[in-house]
C-alpha positions in Angstrom: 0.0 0.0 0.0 1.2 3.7 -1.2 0.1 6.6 0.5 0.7 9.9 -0.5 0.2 13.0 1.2 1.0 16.8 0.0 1.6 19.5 2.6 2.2 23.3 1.8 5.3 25.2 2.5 4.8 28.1 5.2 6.2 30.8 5.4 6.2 32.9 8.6 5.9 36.7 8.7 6.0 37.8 12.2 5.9 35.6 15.3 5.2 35.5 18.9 7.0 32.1 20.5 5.1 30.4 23.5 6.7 28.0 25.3 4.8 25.8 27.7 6.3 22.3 29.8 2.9 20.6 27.9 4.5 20.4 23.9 1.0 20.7 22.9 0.4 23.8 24.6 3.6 25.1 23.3 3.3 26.9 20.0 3.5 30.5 17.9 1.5 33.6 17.2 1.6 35.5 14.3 1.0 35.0 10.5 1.8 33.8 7.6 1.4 32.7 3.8 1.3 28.8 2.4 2.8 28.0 -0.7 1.5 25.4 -4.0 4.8 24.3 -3.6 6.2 21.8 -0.1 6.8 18.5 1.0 5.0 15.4 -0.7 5.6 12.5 1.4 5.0 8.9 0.2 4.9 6.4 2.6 5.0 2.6 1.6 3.8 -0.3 4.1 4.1 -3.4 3.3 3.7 -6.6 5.5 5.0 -10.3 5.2 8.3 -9.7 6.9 9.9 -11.6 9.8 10.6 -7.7 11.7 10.0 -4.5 11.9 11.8 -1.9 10.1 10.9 1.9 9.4 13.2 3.5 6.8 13.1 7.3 6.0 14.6 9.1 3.3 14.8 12.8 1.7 14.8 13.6 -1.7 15.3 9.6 -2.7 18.4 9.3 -0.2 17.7 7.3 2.8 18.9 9.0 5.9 19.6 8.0 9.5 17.9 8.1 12.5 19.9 11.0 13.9 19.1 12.9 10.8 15.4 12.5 10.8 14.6 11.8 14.5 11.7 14.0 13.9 9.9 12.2 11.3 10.9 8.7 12.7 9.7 10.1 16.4 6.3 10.5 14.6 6.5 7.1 12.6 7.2 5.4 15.8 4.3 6.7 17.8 1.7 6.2 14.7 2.7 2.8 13.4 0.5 -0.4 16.3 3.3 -1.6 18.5 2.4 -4.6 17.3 3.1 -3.9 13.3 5.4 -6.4 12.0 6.2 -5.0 8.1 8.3 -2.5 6.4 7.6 1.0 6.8 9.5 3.1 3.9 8.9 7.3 4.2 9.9 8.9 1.5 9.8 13.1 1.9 10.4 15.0 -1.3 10.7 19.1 -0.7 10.4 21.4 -3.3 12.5 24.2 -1.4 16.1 23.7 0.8 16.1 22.5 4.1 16.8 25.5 7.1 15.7 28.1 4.3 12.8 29.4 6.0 10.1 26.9 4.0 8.7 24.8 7.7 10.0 21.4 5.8 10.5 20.1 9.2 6.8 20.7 9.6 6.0 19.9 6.3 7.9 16.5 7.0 6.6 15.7 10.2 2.8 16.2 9.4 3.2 14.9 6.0 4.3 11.6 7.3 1.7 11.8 10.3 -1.1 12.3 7.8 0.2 9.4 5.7 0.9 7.2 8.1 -2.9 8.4 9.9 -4.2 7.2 6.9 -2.5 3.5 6.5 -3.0 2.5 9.9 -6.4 4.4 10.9 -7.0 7.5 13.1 -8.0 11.0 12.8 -6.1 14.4 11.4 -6.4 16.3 14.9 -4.8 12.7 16.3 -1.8 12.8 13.5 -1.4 16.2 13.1 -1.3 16.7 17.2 1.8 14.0 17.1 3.5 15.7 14.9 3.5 18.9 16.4 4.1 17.3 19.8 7.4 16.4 17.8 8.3 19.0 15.9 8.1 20.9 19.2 10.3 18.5 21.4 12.9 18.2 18.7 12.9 21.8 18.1 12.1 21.6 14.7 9.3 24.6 15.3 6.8 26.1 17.0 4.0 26.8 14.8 4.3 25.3 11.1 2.1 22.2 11.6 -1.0 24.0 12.6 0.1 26.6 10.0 0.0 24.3 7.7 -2.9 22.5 8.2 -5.3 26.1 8.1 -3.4 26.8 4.2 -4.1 30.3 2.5 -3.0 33.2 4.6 -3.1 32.6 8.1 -3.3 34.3 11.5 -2.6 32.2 14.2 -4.6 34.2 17.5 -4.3 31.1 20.0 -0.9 28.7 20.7 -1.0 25.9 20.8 -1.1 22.6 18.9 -3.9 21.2 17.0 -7.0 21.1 19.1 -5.7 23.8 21.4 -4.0 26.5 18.9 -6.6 28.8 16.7 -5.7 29.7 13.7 -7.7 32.5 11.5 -7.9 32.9 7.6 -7.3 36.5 5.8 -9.3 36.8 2.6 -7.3 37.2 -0.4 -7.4 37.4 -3.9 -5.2 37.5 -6.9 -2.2 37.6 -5.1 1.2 35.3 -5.7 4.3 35.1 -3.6 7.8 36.3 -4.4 10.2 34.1 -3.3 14.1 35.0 -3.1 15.9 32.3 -0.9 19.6 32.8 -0.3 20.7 30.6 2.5 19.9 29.2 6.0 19.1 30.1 9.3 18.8 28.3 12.4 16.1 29.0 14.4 16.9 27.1 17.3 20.0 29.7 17.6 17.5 32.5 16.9 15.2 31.5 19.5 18.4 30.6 22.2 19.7 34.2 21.5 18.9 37.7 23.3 16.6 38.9 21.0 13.5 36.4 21.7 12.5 39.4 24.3 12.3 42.0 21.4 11.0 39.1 19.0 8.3 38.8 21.8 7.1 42.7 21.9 7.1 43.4 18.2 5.4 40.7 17.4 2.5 41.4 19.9 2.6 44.6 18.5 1.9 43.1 14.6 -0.8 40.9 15.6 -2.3 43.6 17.4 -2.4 45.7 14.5 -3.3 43.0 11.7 -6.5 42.1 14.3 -7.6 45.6 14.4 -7.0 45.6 10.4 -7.0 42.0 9.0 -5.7 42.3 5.5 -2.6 40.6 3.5 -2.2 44.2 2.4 -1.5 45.3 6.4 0.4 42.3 7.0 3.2 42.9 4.5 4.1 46.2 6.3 3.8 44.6 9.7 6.4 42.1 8.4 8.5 44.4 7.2 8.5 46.5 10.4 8.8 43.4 12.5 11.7 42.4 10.5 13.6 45.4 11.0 12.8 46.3 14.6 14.2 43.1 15.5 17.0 43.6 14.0 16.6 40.1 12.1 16.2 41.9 8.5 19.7 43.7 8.1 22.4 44.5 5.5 22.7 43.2 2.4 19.3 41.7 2.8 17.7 45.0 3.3 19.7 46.9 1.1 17.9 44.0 -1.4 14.4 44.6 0.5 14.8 48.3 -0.5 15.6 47.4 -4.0 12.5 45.4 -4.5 10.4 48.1 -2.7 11.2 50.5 -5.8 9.1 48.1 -8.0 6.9 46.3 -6.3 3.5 47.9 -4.6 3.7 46.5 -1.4 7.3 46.0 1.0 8.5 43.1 0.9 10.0 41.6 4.1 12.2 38.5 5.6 11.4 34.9 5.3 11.1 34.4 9.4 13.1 32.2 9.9 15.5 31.5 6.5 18.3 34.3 4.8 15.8 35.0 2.2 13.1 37.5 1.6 9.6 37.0 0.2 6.5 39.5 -1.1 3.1 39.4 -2.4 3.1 40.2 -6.2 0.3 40.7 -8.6 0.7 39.4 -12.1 1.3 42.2 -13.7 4.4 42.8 -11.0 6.1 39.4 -12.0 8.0 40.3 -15.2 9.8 43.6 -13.3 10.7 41.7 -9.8 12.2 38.5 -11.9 13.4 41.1 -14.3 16.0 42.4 -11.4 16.7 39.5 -10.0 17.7 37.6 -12.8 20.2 41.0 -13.6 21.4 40.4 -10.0 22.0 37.2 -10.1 20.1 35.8 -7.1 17.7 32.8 -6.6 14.0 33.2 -7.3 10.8 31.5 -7.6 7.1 32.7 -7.9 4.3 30.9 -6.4 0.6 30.6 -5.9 -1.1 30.5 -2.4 -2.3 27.0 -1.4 -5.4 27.5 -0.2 -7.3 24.9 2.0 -5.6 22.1 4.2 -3.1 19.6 2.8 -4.1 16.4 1.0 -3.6 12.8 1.6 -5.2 9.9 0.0 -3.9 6.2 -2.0 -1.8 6.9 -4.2 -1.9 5.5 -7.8 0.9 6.4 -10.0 
């Protein structure tokens, strides 16, 4: 049996982390934007063997347990205790790893969902255990329920599924500018000094986008965000600034990746991949995937 499921990169705009001893009341305020493109994960079970073995790989190359304790963490709790098969994951992301896109999310519920799926359950159940996960590993905070609301999210509650709420801004027309240069590590983010200022600016931009819940609003509470926290700096804003001079609304930092991201109409698209392509930089333009993610049989 081949399951496949499909879960949307996330990309986070501003943030508010909340920590809590209970994983599943730990989580993340703020917002952000899900993108057509993420994580597919295809997860194979098969029974008629003599033990039990649970193989994970990324991008077809098989990967050890100390590289993927998330996604096995997750495999291990979902799969009966009393399964006796093979168990092959197989996660395929459209975007780098560390750049900003939640593929540890993406990769933990992805697998959660599939694996939900094969062995029965429920999407709050899954979904809940990966989050649990992603949180205990610190993979993130608040991509899995992120991820599981789609189109442009608010989330106004931490918390894991069940127990986080998350909010929808309505939308139209819009795609996302995508300019990923490199990694970041949130877990040294988060460890660092500036959590306390992360903490009040972010309060501040969820404030404001409640009071005045548009996409239009949350691209300049981004960008502010970005900035007072000193996160979005050099040559990243002197490349911000650039694509402010073309594009109608600011764009702002992928939270948490070296990479920057806007919302673009069509008829913006030619002029933005216009300069960077003359720079030289990395660039993609995507839709908004709108709805939650999908899992099902798969039949190639």
């Amino acid at each position: 049996m081949l399951i496949r499921s499909f879960i949307p990169a996330h990309i986070t705009a501003f943030f508010v982390p909340r920590v809590h001893k209970d994983p599943l009341k730990s989580g993340s305020l703020g917002a952000g934007v899900n993108l057509d493109k993420g994580t597919n994960v295809f997860a194979s079970v098969e029974t008629g063997t003599l033990e039990r073995h649970i193989h994970v790989a990324f991008n077809g190359e098989p990967v050890k347990k100390e590289e993927a304790v998330i996604s096995y963490s997750v495999a291990e709790e979902l799969i009966p205790a009393d399964f006796i098969g093979e168990v092959e994951i197989w996660q395929y992301f459209d975007f780098p790893n560390g750049y900003g896109f939640g593929n540890s999310g993406g990769g933990a519920l992805g697998t959660a969902l599939a694996l939900g799926h094969a062995f029965g359950g429920t999407w709050l159940k899954a979904a809940g255990i990966a989050h649990k996960h992603e949180v205990l590993k610190g993979g993130g905070l608040g991509d899995v329920v992120a991820q599981l609301a789609g189109g442009i999210e608010v989330r106004v509650k931490a918390g894991g599924p069940g127990i986080g709420v998350v909010d929808n801004l309505f939308f139209e027309d819009y795609r996302v500018l995508l300019v990923p240069l490199g990694r970041l590590s949130t877990r040294e983010v988060l460890d660092g000094d500036v959590v306390g200022v992360i903490t009040a600016e972010g309060e501040k931009a969820l404030d404001a986008l409640l009071r005045d819940p548009r996409p239009e609003r949350m691209m300049l509470l981004a960008r502010t965000f970005a900035e007072r926290t000193g996160l979005l700096g050099g040559e990243l804003l002197e490349l911000a600034r650039e694509l402010d001079r073309i594009l109608k609304l600011p764009s702002s930092m992928i939270m948490l990746g070296r990479g920057l991201f806007a919302l673009v109409r069509e008829d913006e698209v030619e002029n933005s991949v216009s300069l960077l392509s003359d720079l030289g930089l990395p660039y993609d333009v995507t839709g908004i995937h709108v709805g939650k993610p999908t899992v099902g049989r798969w039949v190639g």
